[in-house]
C-alpha positions in Angstrom: 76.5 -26.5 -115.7 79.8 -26.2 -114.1 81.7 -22.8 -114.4 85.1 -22.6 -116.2 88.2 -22.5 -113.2 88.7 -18.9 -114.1 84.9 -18.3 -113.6 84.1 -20.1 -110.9 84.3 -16.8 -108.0 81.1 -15.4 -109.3 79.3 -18.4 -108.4 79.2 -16.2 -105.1 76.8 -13.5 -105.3 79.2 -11.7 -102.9 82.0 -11.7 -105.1 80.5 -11.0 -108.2 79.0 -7.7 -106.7 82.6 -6.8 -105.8 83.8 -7.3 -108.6 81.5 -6.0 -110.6 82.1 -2.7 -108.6 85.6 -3.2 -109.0 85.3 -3.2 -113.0 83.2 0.1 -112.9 85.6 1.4 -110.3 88.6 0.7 -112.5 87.4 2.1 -115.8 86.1 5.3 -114.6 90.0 5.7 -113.0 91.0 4.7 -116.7 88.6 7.4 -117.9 90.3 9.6 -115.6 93.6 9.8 -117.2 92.6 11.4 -120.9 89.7 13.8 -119.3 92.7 15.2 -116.6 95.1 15.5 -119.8 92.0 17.1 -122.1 91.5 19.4 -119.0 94.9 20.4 -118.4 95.3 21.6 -121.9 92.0 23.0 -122.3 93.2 25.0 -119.8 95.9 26.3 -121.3 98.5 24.2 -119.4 102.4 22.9 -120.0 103.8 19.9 -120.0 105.1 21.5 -116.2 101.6 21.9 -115.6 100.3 18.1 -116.1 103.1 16.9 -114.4 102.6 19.2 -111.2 98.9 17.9 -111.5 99.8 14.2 -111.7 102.6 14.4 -108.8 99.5 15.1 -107.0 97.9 11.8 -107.4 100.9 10.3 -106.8 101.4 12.2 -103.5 97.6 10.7 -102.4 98.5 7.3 -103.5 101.9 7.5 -101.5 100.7 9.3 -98.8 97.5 7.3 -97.7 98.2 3.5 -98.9 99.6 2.9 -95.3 96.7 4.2 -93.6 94.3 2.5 -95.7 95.9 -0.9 -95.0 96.0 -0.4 -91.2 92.0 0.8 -91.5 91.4 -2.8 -93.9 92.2 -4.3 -90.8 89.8 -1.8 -87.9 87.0 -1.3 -90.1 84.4 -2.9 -91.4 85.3 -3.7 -95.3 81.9 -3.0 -97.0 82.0 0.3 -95.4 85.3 1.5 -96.5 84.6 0.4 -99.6 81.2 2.2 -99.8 83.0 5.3 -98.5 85.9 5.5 -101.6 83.6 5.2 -103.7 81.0 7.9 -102.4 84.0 10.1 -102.4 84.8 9.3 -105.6 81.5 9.9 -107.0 81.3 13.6 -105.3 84.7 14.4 -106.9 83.8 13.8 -110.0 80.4 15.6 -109.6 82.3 18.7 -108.4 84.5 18.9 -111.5 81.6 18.3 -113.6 80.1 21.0 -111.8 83.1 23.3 -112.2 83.6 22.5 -115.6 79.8 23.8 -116.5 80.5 26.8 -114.7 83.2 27.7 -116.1 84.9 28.0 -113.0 87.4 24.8 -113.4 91.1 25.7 -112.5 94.3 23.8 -112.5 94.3 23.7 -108.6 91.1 21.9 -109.0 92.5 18.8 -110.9 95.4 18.8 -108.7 93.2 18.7 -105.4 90.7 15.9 -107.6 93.7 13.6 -108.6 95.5 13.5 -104.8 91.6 12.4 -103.6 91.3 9.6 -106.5 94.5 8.5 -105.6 94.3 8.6 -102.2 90.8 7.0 -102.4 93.0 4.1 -104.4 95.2 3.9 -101.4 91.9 2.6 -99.1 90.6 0.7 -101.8 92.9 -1.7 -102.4 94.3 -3.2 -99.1 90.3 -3.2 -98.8 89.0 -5.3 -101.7 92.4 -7.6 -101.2 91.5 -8.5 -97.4 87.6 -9.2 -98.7 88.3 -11.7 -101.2 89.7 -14.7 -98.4 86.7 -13.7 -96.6 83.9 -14.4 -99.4 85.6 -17.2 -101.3 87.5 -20.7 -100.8 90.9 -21.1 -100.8 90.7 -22.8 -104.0 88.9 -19.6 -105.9 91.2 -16.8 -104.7 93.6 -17.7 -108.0 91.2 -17.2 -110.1 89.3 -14.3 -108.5 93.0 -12.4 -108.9 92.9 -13.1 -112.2 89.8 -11.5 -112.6 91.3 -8.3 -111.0 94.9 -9.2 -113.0 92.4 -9.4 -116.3 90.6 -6.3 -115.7 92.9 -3.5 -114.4 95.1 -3.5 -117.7 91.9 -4.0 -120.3 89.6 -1.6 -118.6 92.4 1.0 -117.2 95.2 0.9 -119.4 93.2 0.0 -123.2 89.5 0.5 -122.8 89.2 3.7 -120.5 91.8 5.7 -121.8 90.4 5.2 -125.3 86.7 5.9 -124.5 88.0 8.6 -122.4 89.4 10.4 -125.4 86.8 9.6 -127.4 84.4 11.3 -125.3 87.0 14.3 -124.4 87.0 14.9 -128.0 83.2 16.1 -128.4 81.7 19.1 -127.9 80.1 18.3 -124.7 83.1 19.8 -122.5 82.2 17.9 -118.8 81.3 14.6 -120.9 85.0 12.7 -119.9 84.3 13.7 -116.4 80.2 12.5 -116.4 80.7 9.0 -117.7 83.8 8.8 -114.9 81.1 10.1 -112.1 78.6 7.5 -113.5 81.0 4.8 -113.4 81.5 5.2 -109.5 77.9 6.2 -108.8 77.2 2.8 -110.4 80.4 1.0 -108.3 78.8 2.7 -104.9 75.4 1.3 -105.6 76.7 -2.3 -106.0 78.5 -1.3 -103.2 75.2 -0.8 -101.0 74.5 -4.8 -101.4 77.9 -5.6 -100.5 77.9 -7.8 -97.3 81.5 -9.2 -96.3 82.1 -11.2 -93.1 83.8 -8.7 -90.4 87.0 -11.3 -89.9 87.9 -14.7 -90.9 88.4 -16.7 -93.3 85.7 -18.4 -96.0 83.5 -20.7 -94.0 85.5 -20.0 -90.5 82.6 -18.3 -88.1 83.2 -15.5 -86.9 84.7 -14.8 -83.4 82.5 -13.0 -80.9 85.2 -10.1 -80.5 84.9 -9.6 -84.0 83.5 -6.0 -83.9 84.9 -4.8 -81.0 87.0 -1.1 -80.9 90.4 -1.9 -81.3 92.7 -1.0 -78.6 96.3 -0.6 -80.4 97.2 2.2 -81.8 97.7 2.7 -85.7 101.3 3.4 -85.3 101.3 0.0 -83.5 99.4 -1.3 -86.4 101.6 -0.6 -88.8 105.1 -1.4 -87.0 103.2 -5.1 -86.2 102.4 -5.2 -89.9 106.2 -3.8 -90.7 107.5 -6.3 -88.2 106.0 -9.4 -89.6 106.9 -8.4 -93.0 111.1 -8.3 -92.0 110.1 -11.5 -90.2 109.1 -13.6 -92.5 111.4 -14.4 -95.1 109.6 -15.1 -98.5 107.7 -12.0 -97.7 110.6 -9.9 -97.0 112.6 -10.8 -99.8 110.0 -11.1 -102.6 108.9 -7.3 -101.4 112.6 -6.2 -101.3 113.5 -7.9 -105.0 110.3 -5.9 -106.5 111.0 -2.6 -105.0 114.9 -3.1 -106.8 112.5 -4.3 -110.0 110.0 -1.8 -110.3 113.0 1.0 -109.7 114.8 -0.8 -112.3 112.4 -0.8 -115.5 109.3 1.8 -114.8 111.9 4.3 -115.8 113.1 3.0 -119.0 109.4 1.9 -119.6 107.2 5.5 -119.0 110.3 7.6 -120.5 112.8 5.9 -122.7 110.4 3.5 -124.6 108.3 6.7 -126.1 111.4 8.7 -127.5 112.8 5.3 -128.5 109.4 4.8 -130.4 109.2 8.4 -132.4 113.3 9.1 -133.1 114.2 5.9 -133.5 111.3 4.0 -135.4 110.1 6.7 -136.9 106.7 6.4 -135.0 104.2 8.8 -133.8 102.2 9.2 -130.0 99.4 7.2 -131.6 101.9 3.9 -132.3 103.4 4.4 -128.8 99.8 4.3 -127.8 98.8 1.1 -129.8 102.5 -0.6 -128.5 101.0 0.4 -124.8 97.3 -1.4 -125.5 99.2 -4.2 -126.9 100.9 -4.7 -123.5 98.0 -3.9 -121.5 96.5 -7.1 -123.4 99.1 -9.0 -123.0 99.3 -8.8 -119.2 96.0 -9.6 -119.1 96.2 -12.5 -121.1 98.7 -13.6 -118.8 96.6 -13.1 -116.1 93.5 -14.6 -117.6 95.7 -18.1 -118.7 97.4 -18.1 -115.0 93.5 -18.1 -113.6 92.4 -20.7 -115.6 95.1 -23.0 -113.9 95.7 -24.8 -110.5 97.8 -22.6 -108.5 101.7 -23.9 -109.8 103.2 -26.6 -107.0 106.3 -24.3 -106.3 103.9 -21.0 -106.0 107.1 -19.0 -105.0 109.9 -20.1 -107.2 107.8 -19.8 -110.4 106.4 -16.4 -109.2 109.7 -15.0 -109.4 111.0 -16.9 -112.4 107.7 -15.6 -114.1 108.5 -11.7 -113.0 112.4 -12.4 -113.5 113.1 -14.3 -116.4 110.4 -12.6 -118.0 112.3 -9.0 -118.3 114.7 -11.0 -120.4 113.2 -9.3 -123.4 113.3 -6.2 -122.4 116.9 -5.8 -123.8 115.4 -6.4 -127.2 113.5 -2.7 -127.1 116.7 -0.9 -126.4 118.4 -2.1 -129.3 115.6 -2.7 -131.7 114.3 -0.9 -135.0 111.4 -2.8 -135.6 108.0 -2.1 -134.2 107.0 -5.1 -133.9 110.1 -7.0 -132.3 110.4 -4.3 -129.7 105.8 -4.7 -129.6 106.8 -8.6 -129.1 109.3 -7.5 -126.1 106.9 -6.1 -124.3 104.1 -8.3 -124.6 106.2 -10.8 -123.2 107.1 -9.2 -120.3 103.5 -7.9 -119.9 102.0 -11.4 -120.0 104.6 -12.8 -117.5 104.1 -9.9 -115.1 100.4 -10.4 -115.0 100.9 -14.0 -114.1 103.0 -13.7 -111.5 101.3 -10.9 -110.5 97.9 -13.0 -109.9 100.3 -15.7 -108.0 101.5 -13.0 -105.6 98.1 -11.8 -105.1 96.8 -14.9 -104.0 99.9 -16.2 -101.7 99.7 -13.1 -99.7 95.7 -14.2 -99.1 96.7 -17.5 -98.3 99.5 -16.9 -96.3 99.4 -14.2 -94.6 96.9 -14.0 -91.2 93.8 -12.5 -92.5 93.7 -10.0 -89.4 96.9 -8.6 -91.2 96.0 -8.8 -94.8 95.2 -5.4 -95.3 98.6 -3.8 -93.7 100.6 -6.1 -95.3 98.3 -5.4 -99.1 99.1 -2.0 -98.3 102.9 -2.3 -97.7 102.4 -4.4 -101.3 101.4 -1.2 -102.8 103.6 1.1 -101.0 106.7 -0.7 -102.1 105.5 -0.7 -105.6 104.7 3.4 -105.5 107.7 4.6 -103.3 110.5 4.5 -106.1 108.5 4.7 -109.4 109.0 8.7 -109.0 112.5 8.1 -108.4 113.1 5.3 -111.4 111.3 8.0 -113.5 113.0 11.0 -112.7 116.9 9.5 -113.1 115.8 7.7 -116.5 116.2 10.9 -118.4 119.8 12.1 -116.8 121.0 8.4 -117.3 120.0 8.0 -121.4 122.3 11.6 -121.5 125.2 8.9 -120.5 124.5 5.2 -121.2 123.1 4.3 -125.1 119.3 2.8 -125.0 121.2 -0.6 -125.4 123.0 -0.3 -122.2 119.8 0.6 -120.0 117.9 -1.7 -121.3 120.2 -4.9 -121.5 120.9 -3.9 -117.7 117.6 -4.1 -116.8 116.7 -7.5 -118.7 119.7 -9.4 -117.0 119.9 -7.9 -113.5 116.1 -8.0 -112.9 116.5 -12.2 -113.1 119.6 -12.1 -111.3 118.4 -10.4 -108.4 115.2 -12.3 -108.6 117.6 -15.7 -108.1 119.3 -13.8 -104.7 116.1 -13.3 -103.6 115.0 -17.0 -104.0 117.9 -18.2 -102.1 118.2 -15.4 -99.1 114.5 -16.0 -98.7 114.7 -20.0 -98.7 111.7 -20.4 -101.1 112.4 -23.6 -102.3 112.5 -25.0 -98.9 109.5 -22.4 -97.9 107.2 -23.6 -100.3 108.1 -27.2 -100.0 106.9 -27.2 -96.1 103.6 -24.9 -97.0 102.3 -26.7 -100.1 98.8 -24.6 -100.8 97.3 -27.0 -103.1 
């Protein structure tokens, strides 16, 4: 019996140990963020504290995405990918172990979150650049939704809740265990990982395939910078979503919970259930966008999807029902994760697969390198401009940048003379 579209990658045993890994990989990170809160505060840390602790992870993730791009495209994939989670695994271990011996200290967390997150910053330019490499053309949509599915059930909904679940029992390391199993479990599927060294699906290999590179890494990464600023779609579609992610992670992480307890009336819990309810949504949108053919005009719809679909998120800045300003931002989840899983598979269909993991990584470092910034101004800016003004700003000039970029990048005509179905 045939698979279902959005099924059809694990058809290859390849690609259904990957992501299988990938899942266990993703909920123990999603594990990881209520045990580092329980640990924090069992420690006897502030709100300073936790937020010293997770500027550390986003320090790793910041600091090493680069470098993991630029080693996607030197090493072998399996083996990276065997080594983050190995070092994954031993983190965990060693906090477990610290934890039972009562020698756990804030430092400790710190110096574990900057690891996970710098371990995130090799694994994803990694697993990106395998996927053309282990599956047709015609799967890689639906293989990104897989991921686009996954990541927001398993590390935004299920981990966080299972997480606090198990951080609330006596067992004081138990968080920490179930987040060491889940990568011991990732690096064993990991050991039966095989992953052609270059090329695409079915293209053999060439015989220079595992030969020593002779550029540098800096040379590496200005090649990968330099294709980037010279190709247009590319250029402008990573420009418009470093303005985009500036403009609403902000308002999202730090206006919409203060906008859900002073205004609404609601508590942590109902900002909790409001943030599962978006986590679903964007992977509903994922899910629905994988069970499709990739859309004719791939670009022009990939931004009208991220665009157009902040429209609602002028309606949680001005709204006193839970369930209107819930609505919002399902919306704008479900788009997101759809055009999400479109960019994810353009950039493994477009871009040279001896590049993919630089260019992955420049992905990831353009959606990091201002979310610090969007969220530190958010708070000074709410002191001046009412909720309705932020958020209203947001919701019209994410779309209208989104239409600049269309035309400065030429996407219509772009996508016209690279049809991908």
């Amino acid at each position: 019996m045939s698979l279902p579209r959005a099924l059809k990658p694990f058809g290859t045993p390849a690609y259904a140990v990957l992501a299988f890994a990938m899942c266990m990989s993703v909920f123990g990170s999603g594990l990881w963020a209520v045990a580092l809160v329980a640990k924090v505060m069992a420690l006897g840390g502030s709100a300073v504290d936790l937020s010293m602790v997770t500027a550390a992870g986003a320090v790793g993730a910041v600091a090493f995405v680069l470098v993991g791009g630029v080693t996607a495209d030197r090493v072998r994939l399996s083996l990276i990918l065997r080594c983050v989670e190995a070092i994954n695994l031993l983190t965990a271990a060693v906090i477990v172990l610290l934890t039972w011996t009562d020698n756990l200290a804030l430092w400790h967390l710190a110096v574990a979150g900057f690891v996970f997150a710098g371990a995130l910053g090799f694994f994803y330019p990694a697993y990106s650049a395998a996927l053309p490499r282990i599956l047709p053309a015609s799967q890689l949509l639906a293989a990104n939704g897989v991921e686009g599915t996954a990541r927001p059930l398993l590390q935004i909904a299920a981990g966080p809740a299972v997480g606090g679940f198990l951080a609330g029992l006596a067992f004081p390391a138990l968080a920490v265990v179930a987040i060491a199993v889940c990568h011991a479990a990732a690096f064993t599927l990991m050991l039966f990982l095989r992953i052609p060294t270059t090329g695409r699906f079915g293209e053999e290999e060439s015989q220079g395939s595992t030969a020593v590179p002779t550029t540098s890494i800096l040379r590496d990464l200005a090649d990968g910078f330099l294709y980037s600023v010279r190709t247009p779609w590319l250029l402008w579609t990573l420009l418009w979503a470093m303005t985009a992610v500036f403009l609403f992670i902000g308002p999202l992480e730090v206006l919409v919970p203060f906008l859900v307890v002073d205004r609404l009336g609601g508590s942590v819990a109902s900002y909790g259930a409001m943030l599962g309810l978006y986590g679903v949504s964007t992977a509903l949108g994922s899910l629905i966008t994988a069970s499709m053919p990739l859309p004719r005009h791939y670009l022009t719809t990939m931004i009208w999807l991220w665009g157009f679909g902040t429209l609602p998120f002028g309606l949680v800045g001005m709204t006193d029902s839970w369930w209107v300003m819930a609505i919002a931002l399902c919306v704008f989840g479900a788009t997101g994760g759809a055009g999400q899983v479109i960019w994810g598979t353009l950039l493994q269909r477009r871009v040279p697969v001896h590049m993919l993991g630089r260019i992955s990584s420049l992905d990831f470092f353009v959606s990091l390198s201002l979310m610090p910034v969007s969220m530190a101004v958010a708070g000074p800016v709410s002191q001046i401009l009412p909720p309705e003004a932020i958020f209203w700003g947001v919701a019209v000039l994410t779309p209208l940048l989104g239409v600049v970029a269309v035309f400065a990048g030429r996407m219509h005509k772009d996508q016209a003379e690279h049809p991908l179905r």
